[in-house]
C-alpha positions as CSV (number, residue, x, y, z in Angstrom):
1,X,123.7,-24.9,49.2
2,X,122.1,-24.2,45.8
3,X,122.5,-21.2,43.4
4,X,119.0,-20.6,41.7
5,X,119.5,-19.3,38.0
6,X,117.6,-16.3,39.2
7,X,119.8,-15.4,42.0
8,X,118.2,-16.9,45.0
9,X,119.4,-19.3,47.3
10,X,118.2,-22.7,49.0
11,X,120.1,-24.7,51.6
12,X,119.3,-28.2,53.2
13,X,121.0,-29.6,56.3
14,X,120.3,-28.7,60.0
15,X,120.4,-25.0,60.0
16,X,121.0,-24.8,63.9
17,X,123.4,-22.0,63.6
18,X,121.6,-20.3,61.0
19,X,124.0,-21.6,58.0
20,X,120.7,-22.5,56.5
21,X,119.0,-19.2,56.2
22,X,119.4,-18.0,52.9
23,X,115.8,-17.7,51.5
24,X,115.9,-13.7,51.8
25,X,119.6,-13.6,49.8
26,X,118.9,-12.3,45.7
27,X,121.4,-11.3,43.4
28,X,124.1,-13.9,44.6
29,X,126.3,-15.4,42.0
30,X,128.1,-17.9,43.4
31,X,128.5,-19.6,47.2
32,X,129.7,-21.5,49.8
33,X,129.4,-23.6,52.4
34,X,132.0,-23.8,55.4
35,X,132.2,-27.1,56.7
36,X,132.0,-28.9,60.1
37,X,135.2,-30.3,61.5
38,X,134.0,-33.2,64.0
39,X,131.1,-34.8,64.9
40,X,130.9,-32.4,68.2
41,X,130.8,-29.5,66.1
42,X,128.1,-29.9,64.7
43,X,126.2,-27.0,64.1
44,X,129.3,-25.2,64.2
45,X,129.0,-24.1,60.0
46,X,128.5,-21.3,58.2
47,X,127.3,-20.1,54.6
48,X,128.5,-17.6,52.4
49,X,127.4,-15.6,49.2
50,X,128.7,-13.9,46.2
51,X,126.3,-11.2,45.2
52,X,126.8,-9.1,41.3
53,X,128.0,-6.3,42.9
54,X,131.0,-7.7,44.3
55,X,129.8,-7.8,48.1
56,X,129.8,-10.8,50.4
57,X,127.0,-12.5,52.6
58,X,127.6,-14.7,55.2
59,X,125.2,-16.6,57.6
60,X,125.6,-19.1,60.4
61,X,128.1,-19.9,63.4
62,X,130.7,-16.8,63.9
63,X,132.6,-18.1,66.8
64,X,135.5,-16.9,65.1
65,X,134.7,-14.2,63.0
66,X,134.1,-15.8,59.7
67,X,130.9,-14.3,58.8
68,X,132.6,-11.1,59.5
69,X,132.4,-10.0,55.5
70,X,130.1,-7.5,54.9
71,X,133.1,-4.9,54.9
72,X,134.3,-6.9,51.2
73,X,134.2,-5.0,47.9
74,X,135.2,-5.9,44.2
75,X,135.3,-9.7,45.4
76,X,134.9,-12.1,42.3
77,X,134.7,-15.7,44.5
78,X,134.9,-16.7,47.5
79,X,135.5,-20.3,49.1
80,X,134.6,-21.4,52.7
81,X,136.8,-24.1,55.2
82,X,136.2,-24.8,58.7
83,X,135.6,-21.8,60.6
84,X,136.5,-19.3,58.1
85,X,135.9,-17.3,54.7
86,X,138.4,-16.7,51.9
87,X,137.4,-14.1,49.2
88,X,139.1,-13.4,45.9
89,X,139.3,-9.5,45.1
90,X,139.3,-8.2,41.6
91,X,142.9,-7.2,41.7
92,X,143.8,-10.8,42.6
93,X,144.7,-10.4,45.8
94,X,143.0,-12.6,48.7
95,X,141.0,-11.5,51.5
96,X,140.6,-13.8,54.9
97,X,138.1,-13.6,57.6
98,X,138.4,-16.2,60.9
99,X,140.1,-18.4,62.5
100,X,144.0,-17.6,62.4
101,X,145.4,-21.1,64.0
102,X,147.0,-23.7,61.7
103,X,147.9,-20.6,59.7
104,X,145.0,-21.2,56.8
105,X,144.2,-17.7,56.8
106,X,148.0,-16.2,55.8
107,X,146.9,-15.5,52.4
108,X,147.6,-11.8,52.3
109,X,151.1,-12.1,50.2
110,X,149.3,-14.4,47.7
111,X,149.0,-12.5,44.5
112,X,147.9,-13.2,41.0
113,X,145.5,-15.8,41.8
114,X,142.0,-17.2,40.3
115,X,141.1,-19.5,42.2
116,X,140.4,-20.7,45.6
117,X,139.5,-23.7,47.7
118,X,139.1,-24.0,51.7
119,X,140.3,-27.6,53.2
120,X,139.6,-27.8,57.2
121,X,142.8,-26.7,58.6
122,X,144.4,-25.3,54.9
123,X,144.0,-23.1,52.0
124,X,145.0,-23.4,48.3
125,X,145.0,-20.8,45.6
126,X,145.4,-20.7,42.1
127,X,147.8,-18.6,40.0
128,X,146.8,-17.1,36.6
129,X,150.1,-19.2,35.1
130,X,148.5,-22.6,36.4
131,X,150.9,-22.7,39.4
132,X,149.4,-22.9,42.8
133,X,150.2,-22.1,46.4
134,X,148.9,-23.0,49.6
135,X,149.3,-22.5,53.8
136,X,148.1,-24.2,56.4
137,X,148.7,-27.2,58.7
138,X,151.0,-29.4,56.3
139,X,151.3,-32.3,58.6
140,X,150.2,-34.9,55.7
141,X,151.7,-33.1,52.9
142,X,148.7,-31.6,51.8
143,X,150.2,-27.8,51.1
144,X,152.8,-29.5,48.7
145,X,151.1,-28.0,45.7
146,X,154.5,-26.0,45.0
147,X,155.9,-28.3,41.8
148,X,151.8,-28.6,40.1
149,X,152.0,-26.8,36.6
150,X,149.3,-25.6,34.4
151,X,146.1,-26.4,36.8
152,X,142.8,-25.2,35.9
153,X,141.0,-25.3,39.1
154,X,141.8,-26.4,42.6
155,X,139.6,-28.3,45.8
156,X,140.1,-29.4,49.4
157,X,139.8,-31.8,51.4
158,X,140.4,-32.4,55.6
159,X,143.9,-33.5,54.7
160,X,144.2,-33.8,51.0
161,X,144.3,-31.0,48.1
162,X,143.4,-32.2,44.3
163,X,144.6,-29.9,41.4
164,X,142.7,-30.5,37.9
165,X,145.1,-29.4,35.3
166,X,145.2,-28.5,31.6
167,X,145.0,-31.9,29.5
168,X,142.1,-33.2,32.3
169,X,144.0,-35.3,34.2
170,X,144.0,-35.1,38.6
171,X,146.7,-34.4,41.1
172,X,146.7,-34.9,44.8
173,X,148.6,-34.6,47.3
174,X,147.8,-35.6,50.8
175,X,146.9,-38.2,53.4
176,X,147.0,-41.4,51.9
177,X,145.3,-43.7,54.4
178,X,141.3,-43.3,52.7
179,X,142.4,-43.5,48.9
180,X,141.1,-40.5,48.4
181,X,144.6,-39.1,46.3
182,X,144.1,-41.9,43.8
183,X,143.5,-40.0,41.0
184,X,146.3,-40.4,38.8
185,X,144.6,-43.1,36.3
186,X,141.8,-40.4,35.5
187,X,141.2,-38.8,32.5
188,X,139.0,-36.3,30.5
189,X,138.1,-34.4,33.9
190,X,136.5,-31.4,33.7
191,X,135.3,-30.5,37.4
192,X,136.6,-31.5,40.6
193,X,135.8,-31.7,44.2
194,X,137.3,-32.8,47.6
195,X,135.3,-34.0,51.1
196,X,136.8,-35.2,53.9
197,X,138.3,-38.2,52.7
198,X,136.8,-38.7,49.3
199,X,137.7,-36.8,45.7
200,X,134.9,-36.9,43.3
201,X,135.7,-35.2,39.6
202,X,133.0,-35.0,36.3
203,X,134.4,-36.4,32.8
204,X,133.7,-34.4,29.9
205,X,131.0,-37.3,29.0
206,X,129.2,-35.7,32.3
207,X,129.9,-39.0,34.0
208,X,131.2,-39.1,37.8
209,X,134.1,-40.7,39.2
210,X,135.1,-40.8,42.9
211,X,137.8,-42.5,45.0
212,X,138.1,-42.5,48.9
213,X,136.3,-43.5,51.8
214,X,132.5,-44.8,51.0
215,X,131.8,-45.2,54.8
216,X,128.3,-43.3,53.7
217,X,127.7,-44.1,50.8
218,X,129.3,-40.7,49.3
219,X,131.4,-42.2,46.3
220,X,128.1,-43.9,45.2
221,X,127.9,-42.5,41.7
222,X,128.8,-44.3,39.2
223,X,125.4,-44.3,37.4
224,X,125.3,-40.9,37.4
225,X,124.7,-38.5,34.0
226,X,124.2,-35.9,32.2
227,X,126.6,-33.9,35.5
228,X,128.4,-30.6,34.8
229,X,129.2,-29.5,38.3
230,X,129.5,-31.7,41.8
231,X,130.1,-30.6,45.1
232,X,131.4,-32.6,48.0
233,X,131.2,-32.4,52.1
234,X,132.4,-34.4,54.9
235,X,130.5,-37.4,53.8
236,X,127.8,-37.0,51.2
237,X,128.5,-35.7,47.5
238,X,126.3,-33.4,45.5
239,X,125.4,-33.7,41.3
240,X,124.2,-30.8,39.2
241,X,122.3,-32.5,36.2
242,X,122.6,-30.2,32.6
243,X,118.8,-29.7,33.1
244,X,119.4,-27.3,36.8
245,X,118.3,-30.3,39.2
246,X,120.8,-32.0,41.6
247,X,121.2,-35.6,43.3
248,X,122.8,-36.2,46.2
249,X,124.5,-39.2,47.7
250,X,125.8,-40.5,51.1
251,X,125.5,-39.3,54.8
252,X,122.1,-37.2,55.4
253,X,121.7,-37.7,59.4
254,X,121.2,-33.9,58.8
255,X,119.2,-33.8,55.5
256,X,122.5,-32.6,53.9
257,X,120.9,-34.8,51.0
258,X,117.5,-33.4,50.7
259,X,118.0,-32.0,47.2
260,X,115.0,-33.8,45.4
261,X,112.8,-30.9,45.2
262,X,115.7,-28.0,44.1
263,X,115.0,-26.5,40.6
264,X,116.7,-24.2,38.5
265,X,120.1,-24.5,40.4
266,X,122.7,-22.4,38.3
267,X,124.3,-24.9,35.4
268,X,128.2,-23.2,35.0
């Protein structure tokens, strides 16, 4: 999905559950784009967006309720996973729409938070003090965000969380087995992002790094520049140029990567 400077919305991929038809949305502010968690899901995704006035859209597969948002006031961001929708009210609280298994959507103690990110089968939030907090299935030590101090902003991944904190360094936590938690020799990050089994991150220079499994081509980006925001899903990874056009890498069996012609997407 892309955020037009003027509101709108474009979306590549498959669109057989509808996740792709956004061309009607206007006044949206920010979105996102639930993922799919197996190859015999596919289809099985949803999208989701952040409108000025604090409401929610939501489009796509609702097998378990995760479009179910148009109920949402005073919401300031929202972040999508794998059959569900979080949403970050004004008052810092958390709303949760979908699937209730694995636990991902037992965010209604969570207070003071920021900031949000949706892995498949977990969900992290960020404090105002820089601490964070996540539920979930924990089976690969992915919700072990509990000791992280002073992060600025937090993604997820299938089974891995990344924290980007104060002085632009990376933590992760997580499954191992892909390399996708090697972060810890990066520096000057100013963005981050988590796929499946791949981390990708922007250096203040606008320069991309990424780390993981390149099975599609995804971590591909080394002679990327001029980046100030990237986006990452199962297997492909997605570069917002300063001048509001976007490249894409890896896996596009679903034209996940069919960016060339986007214009005007929203530079943070």
């Amino acid at each position: 999905m892309g955020l037009r400077a003027d509101g709108s919305v474009v979306a590549a991929g498959t669109g057989t559950s509808g996740e792709c038809q956004v061309e009607d949305w206007d006044r949206v502010v920010a979105v996102a784009a639930g993922n799919v968690h197996t190859a015999s899901n596919t289809g099985r995704s949803h999208s989701v967006g952040l409108r000025a006035d604090g409401t929610v859209l939501a489009t796509g597969w609702n097998g378990d309720g995760q479009c179910d948002v148009g109920s949402w006031r005073d919401v300031t961001l929202v972040a999508a996973g794998w059959r569900r929708t979080l949403g970050l009210a004004g008052d810092g609280t958390v709303l949760a729409a979908g699937r209730l298994r694995e636990g991902a959507a037992d965010v209604g103690p969570w207070r003071e938070i920021v900031g949000l990110a949706c892995g498949d089968w977990h969900s992290v939030g960020l404090r105002a003090d820089g601490t964070t907090v996540a539920v979930g299935n924990d089976r690969r030590g992915q919700c072990a965000v509990d000791p992280w101090r002073d992060v600025t902003d937090v993604a997820a991944g299938y089974l891995h969380t990344v924290g980007l904190i104060q002085d632009g360094r990376v933590l992760a936590v997580g499954d191992q087995s892909a390399g996708a938690c090697d972060v810890a020799a990066w520096e000057d990050v100013v963005a981050v992002a988590a796929g499946s089994y791949h981390t990708v991150a922007v250096t203040e220079a606008g320069w991309v790094v990424a780390v993981g499994s390149n099975n599609a081509g995804q971590c591909d980006v080394t002679d990327w520049r001029e980046i100030v925001a990237v986006a990452a899903g199962s297997t492909h990874t997605l570069g917002l140029r300063t001048d509001g056009t976007v490249v894409a890498t890896g896996n596009n069996g679903h034209g996940q990567c069919d960016t060339t012609g986007w214009k005007a997407i929203r530079v943070p």
